[in-house]
N, C-alpha and C positions, 0 to 999 in steps of 0.2 A: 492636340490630340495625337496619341500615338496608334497604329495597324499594323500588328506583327501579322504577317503572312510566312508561312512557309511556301517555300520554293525548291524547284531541282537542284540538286549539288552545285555548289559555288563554291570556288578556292576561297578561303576565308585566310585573309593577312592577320595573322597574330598581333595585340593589340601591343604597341612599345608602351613604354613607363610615360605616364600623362600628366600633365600638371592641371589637377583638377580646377577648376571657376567657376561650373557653376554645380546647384544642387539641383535645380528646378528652373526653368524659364531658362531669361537670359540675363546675366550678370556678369559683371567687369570691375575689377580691380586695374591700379597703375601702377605699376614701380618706377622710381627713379633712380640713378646710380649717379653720381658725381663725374664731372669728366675731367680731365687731369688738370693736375694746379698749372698755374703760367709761368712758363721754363723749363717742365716737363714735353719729353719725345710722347705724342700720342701715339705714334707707335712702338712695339716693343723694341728694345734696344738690341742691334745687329752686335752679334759676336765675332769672334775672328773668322769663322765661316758665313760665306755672303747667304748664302743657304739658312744658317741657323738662327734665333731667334732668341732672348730671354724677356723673362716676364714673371711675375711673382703672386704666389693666389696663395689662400686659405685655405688648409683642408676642412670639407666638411662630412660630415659621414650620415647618411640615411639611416632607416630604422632597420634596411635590411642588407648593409652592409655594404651598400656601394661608395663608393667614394664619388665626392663632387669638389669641385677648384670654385673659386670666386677669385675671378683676379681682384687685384686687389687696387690696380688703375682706374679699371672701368666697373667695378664692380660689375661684372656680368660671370653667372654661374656657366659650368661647362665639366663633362663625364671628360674626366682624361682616359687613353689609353696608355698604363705606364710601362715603360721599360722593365724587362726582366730583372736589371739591378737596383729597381726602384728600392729605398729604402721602406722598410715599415712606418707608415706615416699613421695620424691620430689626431681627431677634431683639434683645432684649435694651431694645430702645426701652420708658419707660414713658411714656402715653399718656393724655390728657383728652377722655373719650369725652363726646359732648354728645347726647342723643337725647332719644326718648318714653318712655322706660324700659320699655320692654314684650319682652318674652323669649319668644319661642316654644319650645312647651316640645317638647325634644327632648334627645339629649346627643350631644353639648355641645348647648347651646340654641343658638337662632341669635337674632342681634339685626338686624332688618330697618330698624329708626327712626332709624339712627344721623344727623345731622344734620352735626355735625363733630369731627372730630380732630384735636387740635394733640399736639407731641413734647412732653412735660415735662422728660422725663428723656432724653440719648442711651442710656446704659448700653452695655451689650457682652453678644455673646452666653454670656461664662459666665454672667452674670445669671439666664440662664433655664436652668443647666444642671437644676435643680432640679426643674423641671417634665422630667426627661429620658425617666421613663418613663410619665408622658400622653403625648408626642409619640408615641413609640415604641406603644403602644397605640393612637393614631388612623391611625400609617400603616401599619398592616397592617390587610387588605382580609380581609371577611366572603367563607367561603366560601361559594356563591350556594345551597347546598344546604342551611345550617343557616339555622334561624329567627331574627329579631331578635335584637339584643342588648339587655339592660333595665340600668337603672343604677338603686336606690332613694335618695331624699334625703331627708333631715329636719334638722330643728333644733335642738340644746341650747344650755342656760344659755352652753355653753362652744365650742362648734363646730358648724359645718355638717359634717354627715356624708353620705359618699355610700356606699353599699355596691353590689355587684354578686351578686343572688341566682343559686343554682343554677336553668341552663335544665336544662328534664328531657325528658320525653316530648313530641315536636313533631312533626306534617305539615307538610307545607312544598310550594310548587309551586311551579316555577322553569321558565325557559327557560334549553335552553344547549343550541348548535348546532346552532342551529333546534326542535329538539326539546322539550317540556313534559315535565316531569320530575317525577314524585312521590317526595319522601324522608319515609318514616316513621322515627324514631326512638323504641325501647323504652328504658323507663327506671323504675325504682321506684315503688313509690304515693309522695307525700310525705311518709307517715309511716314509710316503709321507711331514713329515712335516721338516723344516729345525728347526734344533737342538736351533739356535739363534733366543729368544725371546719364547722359548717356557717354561711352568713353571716349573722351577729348586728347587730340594732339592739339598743341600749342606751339606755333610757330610764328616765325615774321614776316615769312614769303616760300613760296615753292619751295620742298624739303621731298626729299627722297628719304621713302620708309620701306621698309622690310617687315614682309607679313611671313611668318614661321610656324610650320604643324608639327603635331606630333606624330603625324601619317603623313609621304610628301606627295605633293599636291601634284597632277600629269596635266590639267588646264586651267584658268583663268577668267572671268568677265569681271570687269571692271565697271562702275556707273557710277557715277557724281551726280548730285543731285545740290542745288543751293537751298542753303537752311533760308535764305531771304525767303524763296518762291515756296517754300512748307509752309510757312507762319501766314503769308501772304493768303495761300488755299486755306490753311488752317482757317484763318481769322474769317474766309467767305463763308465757309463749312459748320462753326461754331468748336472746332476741333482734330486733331491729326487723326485721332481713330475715327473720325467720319470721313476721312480722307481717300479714293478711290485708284489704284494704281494709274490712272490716266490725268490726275488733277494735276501731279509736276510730272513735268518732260525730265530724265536724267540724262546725261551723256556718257556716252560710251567714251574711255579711254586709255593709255597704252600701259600695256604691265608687263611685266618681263618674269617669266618660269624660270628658276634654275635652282639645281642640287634640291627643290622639292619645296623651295622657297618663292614667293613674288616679291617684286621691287616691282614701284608706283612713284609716281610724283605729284606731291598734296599739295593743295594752298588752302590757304583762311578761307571761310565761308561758305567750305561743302560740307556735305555729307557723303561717306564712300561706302559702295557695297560691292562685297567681293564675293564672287559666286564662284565656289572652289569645287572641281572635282577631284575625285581619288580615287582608286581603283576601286575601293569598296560603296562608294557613293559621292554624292556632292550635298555642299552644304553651305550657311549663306553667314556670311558675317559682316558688322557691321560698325562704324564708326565716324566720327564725326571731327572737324581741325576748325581750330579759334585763333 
């Protein structure tokens, strides 16, 4: 259920470019990106400046002319800021990005240090048809009333993983047309949700993830709940939505803020809710590790 209320004058933060997931409710998609072959630097390779950095991405171009990188390592997209002597680049281009290697974290991250860019490759734009639905996903626009979007990462033996946990319950405070607008959104406890279909990291023991907005985030609460002791209520109850926030005990545990991001450390057999505030509101996301 949503309550728009108007309110007294509030600074409204101007919404950044979102990567849309859901339409309605709560819904989650995963990406995965390959993580480097064996004999490959996972890090970018240091040039004759201890300072500088190379690495090589794909240009991709949105529908309203920005440009976006994919490296081409970790497959992870990322807004360059390019240099004044940038060349004229064009989908499909692969590219030798020269910088500080330093990644603000966001998603796509953005990369502010870039130094220089030369063409490697011209390529064509089928090249990047593959990337077709990231593009499609960054150019359609956050409606100004729903809260942040988050994207989770981690890292296996075998890939970098991105998932997109359920947004659930959220306040949110927006301008539009002139107007401050409050939208509350009702939505399940997070242990009201059934375990299957819900977005899964896969791991083999304690893994540190990175949870990333498209608004950055100023606090944290963190709660773990065991998918054991849901199923366990569940199965007393006849079901998780007859499940009552006091039937599992969660735990509270440690998460670390920075540049507008959290870092947490998962293992098998929780479920995580992350209760994120932001200047404009808080809002609650959700996820579960196998």
């Amino acid at each position: 259920m949503r309550i728009r209320t108007a309110l007294t004058a509030v600074t409204a933060v101007t919404a950044a470019l979102a990567l849309v997931l859901l339409a309605t409710g709560c819904k989650a998609q995963t990406q995965e990106a390959p993580a480097a072959d064996a004999g490959q630097d996972e890090a970018p390779a240091a040039t004759e400046s201890a300072d500088e950095f190379t690495s090589t991405a794909m240009v991709v171009t949105l529908s309203d002319g920005q440009v976006l990188f994919v490296d081409q390592e970790t497959e992870t997209p990322y807004y360059p800021t390019l240099p004044e002597d940038a060349p004229e680049l064009a989908t499909g281009n692969v590219v030798r990005v020269t910088g500080n290697g330093i990644m603000l974290e966001s998603y796509p991250g953005q990369y502010p240090g870039i130094t220089k860019v030369e063409v490697v490759e011209e390529g064509a734009p089928e090249d990047a048809e593959k990337y077709a639905d990231l593009v499609s996903q960054l150019d359609a626009s956050r409606d100004p009333a729903d809260p942040p979007y988050a994207t989770v990462e981690y890292r296996t033996a075998d890939a970098i993983v991105s998932l997109f946990p359920l947004t659930c319950s959220s306040t949110w405070t927006f301008e539009q047309d002139g107007e401050t607008q409050t939208v509350t959104t009702d939505a399940p406890h997070p242990i009201q949700y059934e375990a299957e279909g819900m977005p899964e990291a896969t791991v083999d023991g304690p893994t540190e993830v990175t949870a990333s907005f498209d608004e950055p985030a100023v606090y944290v609460d963190v709660t773990r709940y065991l998918e054991a002791d849901i199923s366990e209520a569940a199965a007393a109850t006849g079901s998780v939505h007859e499940l009552s926030a006091s039937d599992v005990i969660g735990e509270t545990i440690d998460a670390q803020l920075a540049d507008g991001g959290v870092t947490l450390t998962v293992e098998p057999g929780y479920r995580y809710a992350l209760e994120v505030s932001f200047e404009q509101g808080i809002a609650m996301y959700v996820f579960t590790v196998a």
